[in-house]
N, C-alpha and C positions, 0 to 999 in steps of 0.2 A: 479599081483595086484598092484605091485609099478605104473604103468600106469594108471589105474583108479584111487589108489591115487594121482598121481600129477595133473589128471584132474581136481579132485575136488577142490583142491586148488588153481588150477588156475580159478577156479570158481567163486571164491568168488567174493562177490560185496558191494565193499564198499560205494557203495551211498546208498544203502538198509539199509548194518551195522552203518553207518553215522546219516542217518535216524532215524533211530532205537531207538539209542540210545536218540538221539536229543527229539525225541516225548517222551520217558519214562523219562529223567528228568526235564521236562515239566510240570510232573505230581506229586503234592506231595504226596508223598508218608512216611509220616515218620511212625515211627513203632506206630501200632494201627491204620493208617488211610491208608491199602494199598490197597482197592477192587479194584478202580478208575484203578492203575495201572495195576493189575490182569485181570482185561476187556481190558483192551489196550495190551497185552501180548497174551490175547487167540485172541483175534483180526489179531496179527499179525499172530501170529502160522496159524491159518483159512486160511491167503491170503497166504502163501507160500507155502501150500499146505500139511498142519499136521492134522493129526486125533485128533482133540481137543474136551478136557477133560475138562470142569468146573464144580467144584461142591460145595457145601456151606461146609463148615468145620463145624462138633458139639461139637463145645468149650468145654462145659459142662461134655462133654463124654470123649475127647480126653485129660482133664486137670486131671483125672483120673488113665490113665496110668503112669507109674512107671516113665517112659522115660522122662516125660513131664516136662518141668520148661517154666516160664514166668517172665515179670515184666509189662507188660501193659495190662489192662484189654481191650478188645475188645470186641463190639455187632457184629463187623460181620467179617468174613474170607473167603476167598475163594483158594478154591487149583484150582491150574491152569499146568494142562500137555498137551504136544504137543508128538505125535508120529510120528515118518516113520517107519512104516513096515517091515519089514523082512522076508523071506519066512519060518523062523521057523528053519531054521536046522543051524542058528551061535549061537553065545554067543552075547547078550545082555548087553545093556549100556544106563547108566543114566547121562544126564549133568545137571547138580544141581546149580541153581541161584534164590536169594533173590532179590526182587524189595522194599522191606523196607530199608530205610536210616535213620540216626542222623540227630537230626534237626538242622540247617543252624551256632547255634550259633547268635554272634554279627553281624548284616548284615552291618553293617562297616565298617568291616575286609576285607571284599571279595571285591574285584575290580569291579566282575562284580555279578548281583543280581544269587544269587548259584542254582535259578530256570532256568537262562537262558543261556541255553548251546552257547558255545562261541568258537569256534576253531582258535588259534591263536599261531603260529610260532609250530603245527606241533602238538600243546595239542588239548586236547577233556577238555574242563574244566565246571564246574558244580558240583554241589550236586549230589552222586551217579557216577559220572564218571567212575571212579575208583572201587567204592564198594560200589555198582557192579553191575548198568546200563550199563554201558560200555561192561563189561564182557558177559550178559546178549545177549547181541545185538551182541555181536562177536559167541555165542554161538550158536545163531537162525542163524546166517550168514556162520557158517558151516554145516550146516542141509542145508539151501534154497543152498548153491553151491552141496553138493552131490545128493539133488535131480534135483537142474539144470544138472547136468554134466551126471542125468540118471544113475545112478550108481544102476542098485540093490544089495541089502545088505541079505546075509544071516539071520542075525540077525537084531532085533527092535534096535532103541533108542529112548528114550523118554527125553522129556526135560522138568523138573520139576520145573516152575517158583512159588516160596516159599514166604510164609512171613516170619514173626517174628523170622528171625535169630538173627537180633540183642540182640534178648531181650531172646533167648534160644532155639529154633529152632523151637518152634510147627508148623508150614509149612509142614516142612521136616521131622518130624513125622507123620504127617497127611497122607504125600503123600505114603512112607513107608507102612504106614498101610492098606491103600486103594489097593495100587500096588502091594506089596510083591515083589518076588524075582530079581534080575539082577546079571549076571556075573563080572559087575561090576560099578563103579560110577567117574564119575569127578565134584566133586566141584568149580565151576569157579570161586575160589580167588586172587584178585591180590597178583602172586606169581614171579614176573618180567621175566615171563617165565620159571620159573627154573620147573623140576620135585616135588613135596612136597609129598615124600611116606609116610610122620609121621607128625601129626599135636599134641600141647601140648591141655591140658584139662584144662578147669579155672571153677573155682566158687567164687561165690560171697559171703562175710562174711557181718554180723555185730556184734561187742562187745558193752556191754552195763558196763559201765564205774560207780561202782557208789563212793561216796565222803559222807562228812560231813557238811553239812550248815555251815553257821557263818557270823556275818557281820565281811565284809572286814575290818575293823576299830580294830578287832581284831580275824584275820583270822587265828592265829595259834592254834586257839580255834577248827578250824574245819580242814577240808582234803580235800582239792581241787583234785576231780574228773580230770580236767584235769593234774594235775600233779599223778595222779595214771594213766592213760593211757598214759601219756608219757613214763613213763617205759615200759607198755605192747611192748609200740609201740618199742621201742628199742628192746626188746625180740622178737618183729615179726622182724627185721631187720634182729636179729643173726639167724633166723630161715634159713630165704631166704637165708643167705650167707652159712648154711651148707649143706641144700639142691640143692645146686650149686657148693657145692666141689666133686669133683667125679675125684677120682685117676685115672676113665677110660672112660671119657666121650666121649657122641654117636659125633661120628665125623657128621652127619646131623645137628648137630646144634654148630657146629665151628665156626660162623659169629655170635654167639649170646656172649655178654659177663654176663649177668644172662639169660639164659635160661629160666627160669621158676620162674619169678618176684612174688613179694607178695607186693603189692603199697595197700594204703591208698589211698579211694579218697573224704572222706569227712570226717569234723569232726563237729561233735555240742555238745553244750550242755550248760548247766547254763540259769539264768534266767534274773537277774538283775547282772548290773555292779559293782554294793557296797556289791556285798553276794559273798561268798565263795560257789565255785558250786559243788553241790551233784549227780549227774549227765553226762557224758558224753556218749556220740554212736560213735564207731569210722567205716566206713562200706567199705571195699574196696573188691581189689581180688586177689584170691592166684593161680599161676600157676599147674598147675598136670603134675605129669610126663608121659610120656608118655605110660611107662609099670606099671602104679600106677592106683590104684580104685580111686576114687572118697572117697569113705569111707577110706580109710588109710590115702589119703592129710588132710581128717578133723580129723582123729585122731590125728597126730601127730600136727595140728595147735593146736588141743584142749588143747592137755598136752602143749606146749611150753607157752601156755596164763596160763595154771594153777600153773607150775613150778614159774611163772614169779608172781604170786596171790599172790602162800605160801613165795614170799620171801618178802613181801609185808607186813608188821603187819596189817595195816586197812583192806587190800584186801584180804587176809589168815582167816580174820573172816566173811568180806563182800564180797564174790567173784564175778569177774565179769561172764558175761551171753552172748557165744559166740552162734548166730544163721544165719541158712544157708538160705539164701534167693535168690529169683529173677534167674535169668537166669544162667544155671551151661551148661559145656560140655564136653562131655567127648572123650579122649583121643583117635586118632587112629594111630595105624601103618601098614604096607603092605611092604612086602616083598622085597626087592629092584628088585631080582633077577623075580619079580612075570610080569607075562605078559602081563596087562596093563600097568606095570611101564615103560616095554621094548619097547609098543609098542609107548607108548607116546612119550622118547626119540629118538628113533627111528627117528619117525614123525619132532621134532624139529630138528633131525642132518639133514635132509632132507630141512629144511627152510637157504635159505640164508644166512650164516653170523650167525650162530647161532651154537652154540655148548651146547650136552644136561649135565645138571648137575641137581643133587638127593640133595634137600636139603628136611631140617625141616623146620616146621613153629609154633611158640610160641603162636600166637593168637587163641582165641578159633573160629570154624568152624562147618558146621553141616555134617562134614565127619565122626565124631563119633557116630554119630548117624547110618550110614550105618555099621560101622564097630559092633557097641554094637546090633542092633537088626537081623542086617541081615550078620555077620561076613566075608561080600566078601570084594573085593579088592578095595580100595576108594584111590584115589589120589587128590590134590588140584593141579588146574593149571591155570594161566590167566595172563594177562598184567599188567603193573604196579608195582609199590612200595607201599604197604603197610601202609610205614611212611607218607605216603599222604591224609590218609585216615582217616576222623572225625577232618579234620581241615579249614578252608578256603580255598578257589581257591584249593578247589581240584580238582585235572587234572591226567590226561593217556595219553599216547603218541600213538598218530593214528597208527603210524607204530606198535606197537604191538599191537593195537587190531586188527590188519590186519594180523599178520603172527600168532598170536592167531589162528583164524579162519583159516589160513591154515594150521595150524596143529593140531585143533582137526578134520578137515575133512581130513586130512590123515591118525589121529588117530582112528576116524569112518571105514573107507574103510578096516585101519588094522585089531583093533580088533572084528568088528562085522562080518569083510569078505565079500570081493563081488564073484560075481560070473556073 
């Protein structure tokens, strides 16, 4: 089997995977507007030679389920899967990528305009490069080398090209639902190549801050809302710092120095500039542990905002109003010892110059969704740095999306089996 895998990886074709990518962030795609890309994905899957799957997603239905979170309202969605075949008697795999992006920002920022892919001194640069066009196109480009290279495979893989990760995964809920079971899943996040057998869980808060009017002229007549959520905010601080002390922390996430952040990312409130404002929202996001519910992170955020109320006179009578909104994820872990994780490293100590290593990853992913609804073995894996990702001139490095793609298709040949 190790000979049919190194076929396929010498398969791969990077004017294809080049391509690929080049046309997909060509295309905007930001969250809420991703059909356009979704047609140009099952388009490709068609000419390589995959059993392709489009179908209209029923928002309405799918916003229902338990699993479901969002932040952008959408009229239309489309789920998009590519298949190769298997004769039925391996284990089964799913590689899992988003074609929704963040939108561009300040286009002043970016060197080059963040629609137009740009390859220079060895980057892939653009909107999506990284996360995760890029990944995307390395992902279709080990599928089209194991079916160049002729390899048949015991077991299917399917490749589930998603939307609305960004915004909480309904894609990859949708797809989940439609498909049901697999042996197992790879999320193609840029993970700099590393293994990520545990990804962190996030959700989204908002507090609602309230105060006392007054004109500013004689302001200690009233209770300035922002300085009552100043305080909160200092108690979410101490929160994050003791939810980060751990006499025995998970050595996967040794490279993080808070693991599992609680940031603030907007604040408003007040009306006019000469009034003491009654009023504040503060709305950010709180990290999940990995072996943590979703319901217990907002427990304990709830009490640390209430503890922080009662010591508060104004806000111990007027308390603040903590609500869970927008896009939430929940947490996965997988086995280190489990045998997708083996077969993945495996595949990497097999790529040139590369040695395999079992990290975490703190940001949220739609790997928790495989693990919460379908509890098999999900792993993140892909090119790139991460840090690169939702800012200008974002860029990947060719050369990994290139041993990428040779070693999910020697991770294909592993664990679905050829024969």
């Amino acid at each position: 089997m190790n000979h049919q895998a190194e076929a396929a990886a010498a398969a791969v074709d990077m004017s294809f995977l080049l391509n690929t990518a080049r046309t997909l962030i060509r295309i905007p795609s930001w969250a809420g507007n991703e059909s356009d890309a979704q047609r140009a994905v099952a388009g490709i899957m068609a000419d390589i030679g995959l059993q392709t799957d489009v179908w209209p997603i029923d928002l309405p239905a799918l916003k229902c389920h338990p699993a479901a979170s969002w932040e952008i309202d959408r009229e239309e969605a489309l789920g998009v899967t590519g298949r190769l075949t298997g004769n039925g008697s391996g284990r089964s795999l799913v590689l899992n990528g988003h074609v929704d992006v963040v939108p561009p920002g300040d286009i002043s920022l970016w060197t080059h305009p963040p629609l137009d892919p740009v390859i220079k001194e060895g980057r892939l640069y653009g909107r999506g490069s990284l996360d995760m066009k890029g990944q995307i196109a390395a992902g279709l480009a080990a599928l089209k080398a194991v079916s160049d290279a002729r390899i048949n495979l015991a077991g299917s893989v399917r490749f589930q090209s998603v939307i609305a990760e960004e915004d909480g995964g309904l894609g990859t809920l949708a797809a989940i639902l439609r498909e049901g079971e697999t042996d197992g899943a790879i999320v193609l996040e840029p993970t700099n190549l590393t293994v990520a057998s545990v990804q962190a869980g996030c959700i989204n808060f908002r507090i609602h801050v309230p105060g006392r009017a007054a004109h500013g002229a004689v302001r200690d007549e009233g209770v300035s809302a922002f300085k009552n959520a100043f305080g909160l905010y200092r108690a979410i601080e101490d929160l994050e710092t003791s939810r980060n002390l751990n006499n025995d922390p998970d050595p996967l996430f040794a490279d993080y120095t808070i693991p599992f952040p609680i940031s603030i990312g907007t604040v408003s409130g007040g009306d006019w500039a000469s009034s003491v404002p009654d009023h504040v929202s503060m709305e950010g996001r709180m990290g999940v542990r990995p072996d943590e519910s979703l319901e217990d992170a907002r427990s304990e955020f709830e009490a640390a905002v209430e503890k922080a109320a009662q010591a508060n006179p104004f806000l111990s009578e007027h308390p603040p109003v903590v609500e869970w909104w927008g896009g939430r994820f929940f947490p996965a872990r997988t086995n280190t010892n489990d045998l997708l994780i083996q077969r993945l490293c495996e595949s990497v100590e097999r790529e040139p110059g590369h040695v395999a290593a079992i990290r975490g990853v703190t940001f949220g992913a739609d790997a928790g969704l495989f693990k919460r609804l379908l509890d098999k073995p999900v792993a993140l894996f892909g090119a790139g740095d991460i840090r690169r990702a939702h800012r200008p001139d974002e860029w990947v490095e060719i050369h990994q999306l290139e041993s990428m793609a040779r070693i999910l298709s020697r991770a294909i040949v592993h664990f679905c089996e050829a024969y």
